[in-house]
C-alpha positions as CSV (number, residue, x, y, z in Angstrom):
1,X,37.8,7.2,208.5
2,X,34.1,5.8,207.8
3,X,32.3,6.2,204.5
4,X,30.2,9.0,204.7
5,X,26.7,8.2,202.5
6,X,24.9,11.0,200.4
7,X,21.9,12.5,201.5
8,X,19.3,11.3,199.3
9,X,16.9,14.3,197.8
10,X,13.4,13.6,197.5
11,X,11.0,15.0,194.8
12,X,7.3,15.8,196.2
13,X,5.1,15.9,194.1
14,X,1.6,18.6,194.5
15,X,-1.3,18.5,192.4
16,X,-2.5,21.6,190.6
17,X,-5.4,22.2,193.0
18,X,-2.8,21.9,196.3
19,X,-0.8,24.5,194.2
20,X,-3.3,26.8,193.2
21,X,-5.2,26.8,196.9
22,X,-1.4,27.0,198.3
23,X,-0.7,29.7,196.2
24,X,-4.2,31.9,197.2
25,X,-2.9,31.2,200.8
26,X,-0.2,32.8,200.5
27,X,-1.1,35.8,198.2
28,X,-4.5,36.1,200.5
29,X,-2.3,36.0,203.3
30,X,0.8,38.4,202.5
31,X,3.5,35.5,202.9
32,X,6.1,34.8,200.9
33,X,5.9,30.6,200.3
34,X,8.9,29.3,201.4
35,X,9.2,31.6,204.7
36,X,5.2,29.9,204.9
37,X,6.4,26.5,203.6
38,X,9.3,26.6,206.7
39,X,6.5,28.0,209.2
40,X,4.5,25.1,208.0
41,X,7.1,22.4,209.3
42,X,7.9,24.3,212.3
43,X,3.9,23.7,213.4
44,X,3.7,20.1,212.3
45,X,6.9,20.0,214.7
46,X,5.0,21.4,217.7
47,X,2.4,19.1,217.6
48,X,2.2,15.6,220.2
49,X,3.5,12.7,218.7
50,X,0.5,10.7,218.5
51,X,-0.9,13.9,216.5
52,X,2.0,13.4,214.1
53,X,1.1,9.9,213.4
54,X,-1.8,10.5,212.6
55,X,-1.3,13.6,210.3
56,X,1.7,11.0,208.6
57,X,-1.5,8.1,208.0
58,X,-3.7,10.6,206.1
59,X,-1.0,11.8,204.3
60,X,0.5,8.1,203.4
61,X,-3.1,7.1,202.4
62,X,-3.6,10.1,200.4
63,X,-0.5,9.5,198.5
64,X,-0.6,5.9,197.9
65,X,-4.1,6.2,196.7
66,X,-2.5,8.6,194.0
67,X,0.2,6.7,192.9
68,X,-2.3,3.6,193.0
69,X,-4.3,5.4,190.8
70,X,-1.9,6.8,188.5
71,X,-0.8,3.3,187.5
72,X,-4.1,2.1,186.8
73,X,-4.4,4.7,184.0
């Protein structure tokens, strides 16, 4: 029988101001976060591939650009 690897869990981490606007979403909203946070993926699921990508860029970008900062400190 093959070796079977372990998942590897990820840690993401959000800035106070994605919280705290995450968090008025929600409460403004009536939804409970992680049925919201589940919703969220669903929708990013739905979109076209190329629409994705490009979602995945700004994202990348955003994040680098944090941690690039982050170090520089």
């Amino acid at each position: 029988m093959a070796a079977v690897s372990r998942t590897a869990k990820e840690t993401v981490e959000y800035d106070g101001k994605f919280l705290a606007d995450w968090n008025l979403f929600c409460d403004t909203k009536g939804y409970v976060k992680r049925q919201a946070s589940h919703a969220c993926r669903i929708a990013f699921m739905a979109l076209s591939a190329a629409e994705r990508e490009k979602i995945m860029q700004e994202s990348m970008e955003a994040v680098l650009g944090k941690k690039l900062r982050a170090k520089a400190n």
